[in-house]
Each structure stands twice: as C-alpha cells, then as structure tokens.
Biopython code that builds the backbone (N, CA, C, O; Angstrom):
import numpy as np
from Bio.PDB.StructureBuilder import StructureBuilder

atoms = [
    (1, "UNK", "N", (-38.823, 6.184, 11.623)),
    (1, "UNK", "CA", (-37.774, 6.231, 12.617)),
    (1, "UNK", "C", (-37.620, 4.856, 13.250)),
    (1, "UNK", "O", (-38.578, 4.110, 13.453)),
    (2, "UNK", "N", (-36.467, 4.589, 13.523)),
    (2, "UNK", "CA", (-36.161, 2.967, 14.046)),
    (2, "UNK", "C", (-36.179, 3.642, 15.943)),
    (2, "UNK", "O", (-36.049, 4.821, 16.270)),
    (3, "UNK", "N", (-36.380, 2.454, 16.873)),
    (3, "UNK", "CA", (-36.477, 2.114, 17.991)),
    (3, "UNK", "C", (-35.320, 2.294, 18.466)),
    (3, "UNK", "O", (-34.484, 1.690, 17.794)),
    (4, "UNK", "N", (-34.818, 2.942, 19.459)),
    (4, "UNK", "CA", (-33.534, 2.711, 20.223)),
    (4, "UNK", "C", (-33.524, 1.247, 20.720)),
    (4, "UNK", "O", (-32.593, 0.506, 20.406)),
    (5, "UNK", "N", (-34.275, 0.933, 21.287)),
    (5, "UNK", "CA", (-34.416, -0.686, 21.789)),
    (5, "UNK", "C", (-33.874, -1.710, 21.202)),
    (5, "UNK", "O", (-33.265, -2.724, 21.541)),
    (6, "UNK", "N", (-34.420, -0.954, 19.739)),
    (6, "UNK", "CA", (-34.368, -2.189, 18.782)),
    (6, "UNK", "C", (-32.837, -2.438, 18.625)),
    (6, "UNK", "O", (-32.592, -3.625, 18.407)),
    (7, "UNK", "N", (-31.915, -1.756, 18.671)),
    (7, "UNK", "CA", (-30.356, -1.753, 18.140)),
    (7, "UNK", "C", (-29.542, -2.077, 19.266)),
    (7, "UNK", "O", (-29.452, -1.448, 20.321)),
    (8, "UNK", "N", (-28.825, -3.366, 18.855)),
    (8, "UNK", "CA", (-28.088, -4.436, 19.577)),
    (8, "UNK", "C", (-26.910, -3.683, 20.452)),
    (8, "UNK", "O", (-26.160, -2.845, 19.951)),
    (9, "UNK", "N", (-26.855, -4.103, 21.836)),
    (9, "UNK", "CA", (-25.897, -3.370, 22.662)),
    (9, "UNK", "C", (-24.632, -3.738, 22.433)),
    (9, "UNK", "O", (-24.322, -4.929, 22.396)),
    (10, "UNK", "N", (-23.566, -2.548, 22.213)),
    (10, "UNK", "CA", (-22.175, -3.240, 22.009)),
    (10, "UNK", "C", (-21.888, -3.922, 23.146)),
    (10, "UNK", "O", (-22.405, -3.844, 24.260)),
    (11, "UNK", "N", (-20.701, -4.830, 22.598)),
    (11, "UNK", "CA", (-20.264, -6.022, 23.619)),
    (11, "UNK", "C", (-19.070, -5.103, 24.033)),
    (11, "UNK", "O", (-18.590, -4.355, 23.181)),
    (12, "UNK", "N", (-18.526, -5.130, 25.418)),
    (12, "UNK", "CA", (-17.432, -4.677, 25.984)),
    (12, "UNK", "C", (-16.136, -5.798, 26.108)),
    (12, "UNK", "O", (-16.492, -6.733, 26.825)),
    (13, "UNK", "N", (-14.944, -5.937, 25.683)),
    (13, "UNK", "CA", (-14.676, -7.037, 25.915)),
    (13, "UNK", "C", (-13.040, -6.441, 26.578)),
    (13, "UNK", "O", (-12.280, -5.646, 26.025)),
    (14, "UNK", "N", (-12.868, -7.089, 27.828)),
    (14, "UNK", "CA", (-11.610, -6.720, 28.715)),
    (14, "UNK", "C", (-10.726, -6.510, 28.420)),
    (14, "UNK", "O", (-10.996, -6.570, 27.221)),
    (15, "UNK", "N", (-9.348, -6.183, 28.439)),
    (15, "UNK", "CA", (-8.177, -6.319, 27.547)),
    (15, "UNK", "C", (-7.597, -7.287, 28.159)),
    (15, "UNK", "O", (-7.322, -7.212, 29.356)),
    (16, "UNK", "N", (-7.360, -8.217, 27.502)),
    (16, "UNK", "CA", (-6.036, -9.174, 27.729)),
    (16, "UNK", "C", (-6.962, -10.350, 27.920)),
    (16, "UNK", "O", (-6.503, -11.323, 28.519)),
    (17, "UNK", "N", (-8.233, -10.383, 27.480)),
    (17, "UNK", "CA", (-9.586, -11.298, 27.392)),
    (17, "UNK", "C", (-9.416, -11.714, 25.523)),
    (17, "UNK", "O", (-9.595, -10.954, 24.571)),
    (18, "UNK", "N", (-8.970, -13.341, 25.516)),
    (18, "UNK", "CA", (-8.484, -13.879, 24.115)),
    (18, "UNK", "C", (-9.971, -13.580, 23.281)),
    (18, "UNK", "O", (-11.050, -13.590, 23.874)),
    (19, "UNK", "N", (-9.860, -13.363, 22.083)),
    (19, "UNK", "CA", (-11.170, -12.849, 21.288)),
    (19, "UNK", "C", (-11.690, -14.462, 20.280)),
    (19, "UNK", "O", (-10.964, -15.012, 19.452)),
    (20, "UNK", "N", (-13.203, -14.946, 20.705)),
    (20, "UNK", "CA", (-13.417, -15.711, 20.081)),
    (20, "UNK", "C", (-13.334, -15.842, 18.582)),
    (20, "UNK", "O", (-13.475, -14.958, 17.737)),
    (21, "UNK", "N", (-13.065, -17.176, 18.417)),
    (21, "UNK", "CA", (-12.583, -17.171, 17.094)),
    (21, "UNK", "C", (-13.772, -17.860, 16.440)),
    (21, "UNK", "O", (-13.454, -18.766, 15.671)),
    (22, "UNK", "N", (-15.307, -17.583, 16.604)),
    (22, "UNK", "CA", (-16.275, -17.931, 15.930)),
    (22, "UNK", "C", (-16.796, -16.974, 14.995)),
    (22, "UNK", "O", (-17.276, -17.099, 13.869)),
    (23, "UNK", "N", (-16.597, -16.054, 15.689)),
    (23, "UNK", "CA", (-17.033, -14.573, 15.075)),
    (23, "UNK", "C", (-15.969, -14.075, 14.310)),
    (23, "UNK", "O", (-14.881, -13.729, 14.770)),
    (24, "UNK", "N", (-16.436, -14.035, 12.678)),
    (24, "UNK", "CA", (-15.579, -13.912, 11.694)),
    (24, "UNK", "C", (-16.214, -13.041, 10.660)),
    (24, "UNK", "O", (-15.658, -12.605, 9.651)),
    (25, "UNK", "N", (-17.601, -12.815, 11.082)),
    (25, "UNK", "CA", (-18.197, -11.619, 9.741)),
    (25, "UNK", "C", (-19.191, -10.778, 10.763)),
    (25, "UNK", "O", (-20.097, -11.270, 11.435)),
    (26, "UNK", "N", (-18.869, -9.641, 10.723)),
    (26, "UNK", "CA", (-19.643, -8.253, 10.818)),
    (26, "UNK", "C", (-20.618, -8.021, 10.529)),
    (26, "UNK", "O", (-20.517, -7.710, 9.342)),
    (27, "UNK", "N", (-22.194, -7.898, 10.986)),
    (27, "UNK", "CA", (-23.200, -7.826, 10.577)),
    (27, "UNK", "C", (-23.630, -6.370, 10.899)),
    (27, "UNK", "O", (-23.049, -5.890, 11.873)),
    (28, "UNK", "N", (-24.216, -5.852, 10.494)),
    (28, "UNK", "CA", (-25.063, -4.421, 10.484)),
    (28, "UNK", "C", (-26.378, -4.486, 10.328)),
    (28, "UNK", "O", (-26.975, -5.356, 9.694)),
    (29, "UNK", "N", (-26.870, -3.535, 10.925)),
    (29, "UNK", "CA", (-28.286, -3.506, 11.381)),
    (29, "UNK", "C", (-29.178, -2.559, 10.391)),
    (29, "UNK", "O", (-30.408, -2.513, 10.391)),
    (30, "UNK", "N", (-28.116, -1.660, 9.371)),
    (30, "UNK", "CA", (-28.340, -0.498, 8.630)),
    (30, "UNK", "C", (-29.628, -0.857, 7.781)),
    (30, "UNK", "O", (-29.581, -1.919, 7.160)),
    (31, "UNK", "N", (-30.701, -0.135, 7.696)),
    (31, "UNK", "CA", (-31.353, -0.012, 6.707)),
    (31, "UNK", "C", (-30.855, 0.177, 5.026)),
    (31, "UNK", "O", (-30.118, 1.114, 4.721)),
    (32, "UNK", "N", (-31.356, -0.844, 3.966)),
    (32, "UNK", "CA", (-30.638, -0.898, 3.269)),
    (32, "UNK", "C", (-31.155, 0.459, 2.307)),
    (32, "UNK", "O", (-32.287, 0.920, 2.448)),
    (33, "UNK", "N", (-30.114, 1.054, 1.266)),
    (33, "UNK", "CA", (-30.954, 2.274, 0.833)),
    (33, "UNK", "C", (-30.922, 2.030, -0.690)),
    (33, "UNK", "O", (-30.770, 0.890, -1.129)),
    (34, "UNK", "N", (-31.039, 2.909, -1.350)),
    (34, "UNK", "CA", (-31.274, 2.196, -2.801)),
    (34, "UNK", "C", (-30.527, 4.046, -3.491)),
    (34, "UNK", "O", (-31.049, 5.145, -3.306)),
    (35, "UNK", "N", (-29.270, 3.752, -4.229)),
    (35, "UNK", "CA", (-28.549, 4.815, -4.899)),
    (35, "UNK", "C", (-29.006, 5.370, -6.229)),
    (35, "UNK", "O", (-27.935, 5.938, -6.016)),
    (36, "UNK", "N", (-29.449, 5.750, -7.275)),
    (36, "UNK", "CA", (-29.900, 6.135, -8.006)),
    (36, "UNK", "C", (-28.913, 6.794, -9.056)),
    (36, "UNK", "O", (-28.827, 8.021, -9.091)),
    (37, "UNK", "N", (-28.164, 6.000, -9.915)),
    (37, "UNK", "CA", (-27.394, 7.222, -11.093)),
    (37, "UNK", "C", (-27.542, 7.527, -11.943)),
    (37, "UNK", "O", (-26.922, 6.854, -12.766)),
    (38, "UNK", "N", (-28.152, 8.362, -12.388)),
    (38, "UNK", "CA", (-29.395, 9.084, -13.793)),
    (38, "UNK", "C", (-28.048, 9.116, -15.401)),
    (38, "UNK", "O", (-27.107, 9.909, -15.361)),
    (39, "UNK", "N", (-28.128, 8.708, -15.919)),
    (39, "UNK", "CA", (-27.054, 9.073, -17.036)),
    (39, "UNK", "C", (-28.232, 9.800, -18.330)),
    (39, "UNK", "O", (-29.425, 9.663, -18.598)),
    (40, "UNK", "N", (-27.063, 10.609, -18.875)),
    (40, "UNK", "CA", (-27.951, 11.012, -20.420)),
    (40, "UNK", "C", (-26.944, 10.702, -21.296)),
    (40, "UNK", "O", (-25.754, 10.563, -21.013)),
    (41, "UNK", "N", (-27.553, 10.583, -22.551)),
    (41, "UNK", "CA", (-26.634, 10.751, -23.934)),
    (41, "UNK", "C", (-26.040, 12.117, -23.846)),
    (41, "UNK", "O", (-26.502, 13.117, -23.296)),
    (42, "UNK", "N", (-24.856, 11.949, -24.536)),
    (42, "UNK", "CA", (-24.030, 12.946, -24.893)),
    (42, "UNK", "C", (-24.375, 13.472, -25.965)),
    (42, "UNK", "O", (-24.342, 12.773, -26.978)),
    (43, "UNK", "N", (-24.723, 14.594, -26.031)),
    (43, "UNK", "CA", (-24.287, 15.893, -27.555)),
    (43, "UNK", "C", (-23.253, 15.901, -27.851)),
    (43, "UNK", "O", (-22.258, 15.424, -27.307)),
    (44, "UNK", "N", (-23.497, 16.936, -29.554)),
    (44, "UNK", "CA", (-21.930, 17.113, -30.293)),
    (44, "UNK", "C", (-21.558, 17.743, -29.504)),
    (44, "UNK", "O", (-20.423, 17.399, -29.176)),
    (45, "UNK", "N", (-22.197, 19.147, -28.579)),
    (45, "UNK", "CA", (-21.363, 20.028, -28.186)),
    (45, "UNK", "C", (-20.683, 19.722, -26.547)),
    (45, "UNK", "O", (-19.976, 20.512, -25.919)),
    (46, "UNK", "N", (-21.149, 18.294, -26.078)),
    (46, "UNK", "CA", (-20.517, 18.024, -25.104)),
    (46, "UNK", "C", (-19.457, 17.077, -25.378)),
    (46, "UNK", "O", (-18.439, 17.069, -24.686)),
    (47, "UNK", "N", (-19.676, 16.063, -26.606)),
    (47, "UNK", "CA", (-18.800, 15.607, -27.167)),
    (47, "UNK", "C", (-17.585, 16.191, -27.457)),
    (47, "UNK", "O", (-16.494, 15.623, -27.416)),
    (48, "UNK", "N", (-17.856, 17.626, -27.824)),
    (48, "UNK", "CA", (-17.038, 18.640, -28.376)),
    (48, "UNK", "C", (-15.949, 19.041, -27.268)),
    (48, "UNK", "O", (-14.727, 18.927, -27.359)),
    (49, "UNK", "N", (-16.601, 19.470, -26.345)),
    (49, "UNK", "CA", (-15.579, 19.874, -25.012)),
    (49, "UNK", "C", (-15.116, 18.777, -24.674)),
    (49, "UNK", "O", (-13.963, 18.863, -24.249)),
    (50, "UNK", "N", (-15.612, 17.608, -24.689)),
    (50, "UNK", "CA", (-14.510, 16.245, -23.696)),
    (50, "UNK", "C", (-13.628, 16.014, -24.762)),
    (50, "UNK", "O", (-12.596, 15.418, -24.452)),
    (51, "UNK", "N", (-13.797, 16.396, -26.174)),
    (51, "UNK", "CA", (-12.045, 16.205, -26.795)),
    (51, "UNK", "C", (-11.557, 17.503, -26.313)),
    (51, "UNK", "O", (-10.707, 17.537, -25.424)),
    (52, "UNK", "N", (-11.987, 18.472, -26.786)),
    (52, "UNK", "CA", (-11.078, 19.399, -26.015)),
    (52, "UNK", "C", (-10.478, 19.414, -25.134)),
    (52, "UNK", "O", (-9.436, 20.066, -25.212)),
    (53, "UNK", "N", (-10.830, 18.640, -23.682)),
    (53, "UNK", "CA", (-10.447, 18.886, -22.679)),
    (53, "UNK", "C", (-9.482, 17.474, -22.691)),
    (53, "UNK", "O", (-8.298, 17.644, -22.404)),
    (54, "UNK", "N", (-9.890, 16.237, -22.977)),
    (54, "UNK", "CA", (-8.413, 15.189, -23.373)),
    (54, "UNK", "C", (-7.036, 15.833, -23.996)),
    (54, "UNK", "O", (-5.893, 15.904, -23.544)),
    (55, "UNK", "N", (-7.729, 16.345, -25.432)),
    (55, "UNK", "CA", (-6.725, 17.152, -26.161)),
    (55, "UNK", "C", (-5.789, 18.085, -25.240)),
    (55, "UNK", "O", (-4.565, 18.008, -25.344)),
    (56, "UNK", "N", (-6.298, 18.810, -24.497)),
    (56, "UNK", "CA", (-5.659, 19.712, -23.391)),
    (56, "UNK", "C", (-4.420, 18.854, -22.315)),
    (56, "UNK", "O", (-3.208, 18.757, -22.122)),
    (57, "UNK", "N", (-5.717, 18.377, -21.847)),
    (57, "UNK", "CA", (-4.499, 17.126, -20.787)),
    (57, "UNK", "C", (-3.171, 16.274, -21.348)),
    (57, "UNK", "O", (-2.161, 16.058, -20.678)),
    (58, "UNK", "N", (-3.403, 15.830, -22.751)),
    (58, "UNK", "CA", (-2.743, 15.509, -23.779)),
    (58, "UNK", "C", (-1.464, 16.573, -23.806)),
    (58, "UNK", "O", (-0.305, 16.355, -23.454)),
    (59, "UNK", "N", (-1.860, 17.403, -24.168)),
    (59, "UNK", "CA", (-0.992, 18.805, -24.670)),
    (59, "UNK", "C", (0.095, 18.796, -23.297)),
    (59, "UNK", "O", (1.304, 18.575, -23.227)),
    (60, "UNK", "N", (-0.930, 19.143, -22.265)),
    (60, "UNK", "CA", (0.057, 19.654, -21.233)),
    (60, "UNK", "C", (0.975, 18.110, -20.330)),
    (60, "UNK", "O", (1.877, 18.206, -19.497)),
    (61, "UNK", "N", (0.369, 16.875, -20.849)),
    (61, "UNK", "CA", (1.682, 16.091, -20.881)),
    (61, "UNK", "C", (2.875, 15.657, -21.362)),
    (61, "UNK", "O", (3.807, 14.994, -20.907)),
    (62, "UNK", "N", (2.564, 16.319, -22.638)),
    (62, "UNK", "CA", (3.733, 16.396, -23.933)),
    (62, "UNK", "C", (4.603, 17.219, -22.783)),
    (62, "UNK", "O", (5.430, 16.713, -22.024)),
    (63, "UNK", "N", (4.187, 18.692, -22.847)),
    (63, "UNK", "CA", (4.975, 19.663, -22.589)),
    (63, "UNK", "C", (5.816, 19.289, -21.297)),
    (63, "UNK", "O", (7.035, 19.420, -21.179)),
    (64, "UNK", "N", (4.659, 18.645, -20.061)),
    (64, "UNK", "CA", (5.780, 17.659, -18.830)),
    (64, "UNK", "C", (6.957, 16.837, -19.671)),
    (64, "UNK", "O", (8.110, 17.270, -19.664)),
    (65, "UNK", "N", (6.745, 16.108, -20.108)),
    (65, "UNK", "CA", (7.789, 15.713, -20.667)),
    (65, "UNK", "C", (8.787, 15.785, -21.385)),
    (65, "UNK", "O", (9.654, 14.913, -21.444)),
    (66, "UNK", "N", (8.777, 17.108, -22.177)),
    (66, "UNK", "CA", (9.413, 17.423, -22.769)),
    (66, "UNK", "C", (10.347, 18.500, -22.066)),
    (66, "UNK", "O", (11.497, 18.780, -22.405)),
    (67, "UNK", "N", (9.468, 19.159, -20.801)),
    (67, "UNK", "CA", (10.383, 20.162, -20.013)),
    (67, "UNK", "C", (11.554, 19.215, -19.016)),
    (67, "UNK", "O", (12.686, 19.498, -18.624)),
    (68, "UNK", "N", (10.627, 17.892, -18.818)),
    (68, "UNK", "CA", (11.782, 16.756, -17.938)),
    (68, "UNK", "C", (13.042, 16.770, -19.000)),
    (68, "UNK", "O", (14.139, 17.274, -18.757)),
    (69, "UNK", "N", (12.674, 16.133, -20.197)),
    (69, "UNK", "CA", (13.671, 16.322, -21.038)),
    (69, "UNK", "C", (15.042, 16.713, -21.409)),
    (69, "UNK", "O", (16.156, 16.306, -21.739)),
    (70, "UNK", "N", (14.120, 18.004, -21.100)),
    (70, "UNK", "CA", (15.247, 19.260, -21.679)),
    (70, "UNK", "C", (16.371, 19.806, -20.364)),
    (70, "UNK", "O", (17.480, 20.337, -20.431)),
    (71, "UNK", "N", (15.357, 19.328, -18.976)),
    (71, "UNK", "CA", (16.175, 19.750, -17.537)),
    (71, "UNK", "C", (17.258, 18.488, -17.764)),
    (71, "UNK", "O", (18.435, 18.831, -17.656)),
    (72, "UNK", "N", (17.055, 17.306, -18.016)),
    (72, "UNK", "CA", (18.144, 16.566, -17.948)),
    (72, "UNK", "C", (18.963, 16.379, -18.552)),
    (72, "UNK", "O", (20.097, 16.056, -18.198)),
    (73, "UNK", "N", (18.345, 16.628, -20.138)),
    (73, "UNK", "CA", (19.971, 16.863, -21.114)),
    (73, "UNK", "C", (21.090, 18.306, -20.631)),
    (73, "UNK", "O", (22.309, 18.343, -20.462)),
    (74, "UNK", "N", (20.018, 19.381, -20.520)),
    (74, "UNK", "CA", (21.059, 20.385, -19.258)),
    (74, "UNK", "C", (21.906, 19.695, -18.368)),
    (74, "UNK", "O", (23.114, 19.923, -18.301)),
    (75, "UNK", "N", (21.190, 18.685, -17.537)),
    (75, "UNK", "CA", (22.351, 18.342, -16.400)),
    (75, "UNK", "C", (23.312, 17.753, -17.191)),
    (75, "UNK", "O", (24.487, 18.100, -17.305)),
    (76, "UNK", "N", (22.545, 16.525, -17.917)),
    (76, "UNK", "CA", (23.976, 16.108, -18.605)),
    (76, "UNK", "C", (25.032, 17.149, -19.345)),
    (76, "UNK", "O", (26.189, 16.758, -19.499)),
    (77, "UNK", "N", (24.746, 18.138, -19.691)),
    (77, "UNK", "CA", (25.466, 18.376, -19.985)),
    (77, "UNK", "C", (26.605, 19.577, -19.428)),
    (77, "UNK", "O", (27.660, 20.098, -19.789)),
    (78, "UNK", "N", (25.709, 19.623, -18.400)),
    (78, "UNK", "CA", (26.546, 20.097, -17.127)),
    (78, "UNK", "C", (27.721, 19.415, -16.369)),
    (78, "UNK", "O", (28.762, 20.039, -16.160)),
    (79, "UNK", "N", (27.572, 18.301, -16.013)),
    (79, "UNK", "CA", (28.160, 17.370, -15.571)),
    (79, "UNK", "C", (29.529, 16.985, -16.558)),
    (79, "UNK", "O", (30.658, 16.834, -16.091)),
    (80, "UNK", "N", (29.156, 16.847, -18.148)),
    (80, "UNK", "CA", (30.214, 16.318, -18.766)),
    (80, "UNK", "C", (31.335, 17.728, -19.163)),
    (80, "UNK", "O", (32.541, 17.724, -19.406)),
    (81, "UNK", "N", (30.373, 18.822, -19.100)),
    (81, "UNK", "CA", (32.038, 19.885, -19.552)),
    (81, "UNK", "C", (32.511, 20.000, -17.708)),
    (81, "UNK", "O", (33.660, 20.279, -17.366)),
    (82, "UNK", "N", (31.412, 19.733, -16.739)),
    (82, "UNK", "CA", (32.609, 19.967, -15.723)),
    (82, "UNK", "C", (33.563, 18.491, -15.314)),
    (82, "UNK", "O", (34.520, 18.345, -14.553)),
    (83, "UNK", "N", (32.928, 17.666, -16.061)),
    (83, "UNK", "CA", (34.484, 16.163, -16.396)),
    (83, "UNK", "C", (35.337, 16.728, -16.834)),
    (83, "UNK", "O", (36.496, 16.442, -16.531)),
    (84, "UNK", "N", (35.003, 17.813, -17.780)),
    (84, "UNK", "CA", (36.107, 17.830, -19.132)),
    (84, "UNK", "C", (37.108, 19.204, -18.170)),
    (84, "UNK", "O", (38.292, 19.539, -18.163)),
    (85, "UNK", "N", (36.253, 19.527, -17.679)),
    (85, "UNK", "CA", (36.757, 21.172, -16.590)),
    (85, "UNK", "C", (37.562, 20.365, -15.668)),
    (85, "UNK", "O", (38.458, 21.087, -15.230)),
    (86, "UNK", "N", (37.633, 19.154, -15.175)),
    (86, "UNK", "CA", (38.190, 19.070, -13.818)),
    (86, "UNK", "C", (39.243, 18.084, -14.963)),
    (86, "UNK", "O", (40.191, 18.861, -14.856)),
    (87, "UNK", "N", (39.708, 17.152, -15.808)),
    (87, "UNK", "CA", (39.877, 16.616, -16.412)),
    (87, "UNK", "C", (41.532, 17.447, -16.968)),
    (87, "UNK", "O", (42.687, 17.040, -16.845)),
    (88, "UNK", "N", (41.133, 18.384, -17.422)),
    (88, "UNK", "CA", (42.061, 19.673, -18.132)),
    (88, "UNK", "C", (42.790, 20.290, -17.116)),
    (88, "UNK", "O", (43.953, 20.658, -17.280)),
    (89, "UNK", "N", (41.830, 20.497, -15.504)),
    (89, "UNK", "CA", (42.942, 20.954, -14.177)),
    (89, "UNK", "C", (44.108, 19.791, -13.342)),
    (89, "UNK", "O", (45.050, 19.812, -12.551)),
    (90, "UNK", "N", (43.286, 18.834, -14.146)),
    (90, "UNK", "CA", (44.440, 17.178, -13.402)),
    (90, "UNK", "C", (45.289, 17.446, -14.029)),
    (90, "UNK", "O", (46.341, 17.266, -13.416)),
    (91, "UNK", "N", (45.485, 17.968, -15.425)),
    (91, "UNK", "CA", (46.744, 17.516, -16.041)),
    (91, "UNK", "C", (47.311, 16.387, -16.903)),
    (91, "UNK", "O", (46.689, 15.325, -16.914)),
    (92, "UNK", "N", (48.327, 16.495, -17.562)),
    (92, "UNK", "CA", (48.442, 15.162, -18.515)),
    (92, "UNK", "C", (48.166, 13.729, -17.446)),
    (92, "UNK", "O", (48.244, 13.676, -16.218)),
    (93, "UNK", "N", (47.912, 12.925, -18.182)),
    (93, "UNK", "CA", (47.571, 11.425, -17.347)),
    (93, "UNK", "C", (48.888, 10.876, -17.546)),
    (93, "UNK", "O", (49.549, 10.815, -18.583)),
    (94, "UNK", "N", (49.337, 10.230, -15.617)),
    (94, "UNK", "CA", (50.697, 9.960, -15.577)),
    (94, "UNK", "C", (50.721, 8.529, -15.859)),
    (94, "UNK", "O", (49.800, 7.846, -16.307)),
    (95, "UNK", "N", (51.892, 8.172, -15.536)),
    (95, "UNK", "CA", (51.858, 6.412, -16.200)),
    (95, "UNK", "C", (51.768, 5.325, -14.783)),
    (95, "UNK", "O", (52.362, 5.665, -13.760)),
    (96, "UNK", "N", (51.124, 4.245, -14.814)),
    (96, "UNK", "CA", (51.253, 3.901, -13.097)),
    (96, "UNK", "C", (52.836, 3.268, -13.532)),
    (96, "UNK", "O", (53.502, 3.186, -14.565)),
    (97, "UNK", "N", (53.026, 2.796, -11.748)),
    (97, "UNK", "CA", (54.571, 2.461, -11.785)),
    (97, "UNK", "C", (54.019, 0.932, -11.705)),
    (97, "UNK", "O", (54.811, -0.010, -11.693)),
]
sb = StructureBuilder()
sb.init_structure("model")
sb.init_model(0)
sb.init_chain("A")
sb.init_seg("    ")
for serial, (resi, resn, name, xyz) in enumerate(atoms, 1):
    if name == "N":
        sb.init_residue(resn, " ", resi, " ")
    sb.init_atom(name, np.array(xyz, "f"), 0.0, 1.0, " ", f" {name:<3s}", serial, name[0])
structure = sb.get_structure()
C-alpha cells in the first residue's frame, strides 16, 4: 500500500491567474504495472471457424451491396417512367417564339 503523504497535493490555480508556460509535460506518480498477453497457436479446427466466420462476413457484405443495388436501380427507375409520366401529361413540345 502507498502512503497518503507520499502523493503530491494538487495545485489550485485562480481563474483569470495566466498559466505558466514552463510546465509542458504531465507527470504521474502511478505505480508502473506490467500487462501480460498469453497467445497460443491456432488449430485446424480453429483455423476452420475463422474462415468460416470471414467467409460469413464476406457473404453478408455481398448481399449489403447488392440489396443497395437493387434499392437504387428501383429508384432509378422510378424516377425515369415518372419523367416519362409527367413528360406524356405536358404534351407535344411547343416551339419557343
């Protein structure tokens, strides 16, 4: 256990009190700790599921894209028979003067 004593008192500083411009890096008092990340080799049969599961993610981005696709050739082609719909209610095209 560390000392309360031991850990540096924050500084209070006034408002509208200009902030020295010596102090430019942040120091910490933290005990440093040490992280540990254990790895293993991979098996066939874990090998096996991480294509599967690419293959999957794979799959179901085709299908995003292909459903974007298909919604926008719809619009387009929504849009151009109602040109051709509003196009046919104008009437013959007159001549300018």
């Amino acid at each position: 256990m560390s000392d309360i004593s031991d850990r540096p008192e924050p500084e209070i500083i006034p408002p509208g009190t200009p902030l020295r411009g010596d102090r430019r890096i942040w120091i910490t008092r933290d005990t440093p700790r040490t992280h540990y990340v254990y790895t293993t080799r991979i098996g066939p049969v874990s090998l096996a599921l991480l294509t599967l599961a690419g293959g999957a993610i794979a799959a179901l981005a085709i299908l995003f894209l292909l459903g974007t696709a298909v919604i926008g050739l719809a619009a387009i082609g929504v849009l151009t028979i109602a040109g051709v719909i509003a196009g046919i209610l104008r009437g013959p095209p007159r001549q300018l003067r």
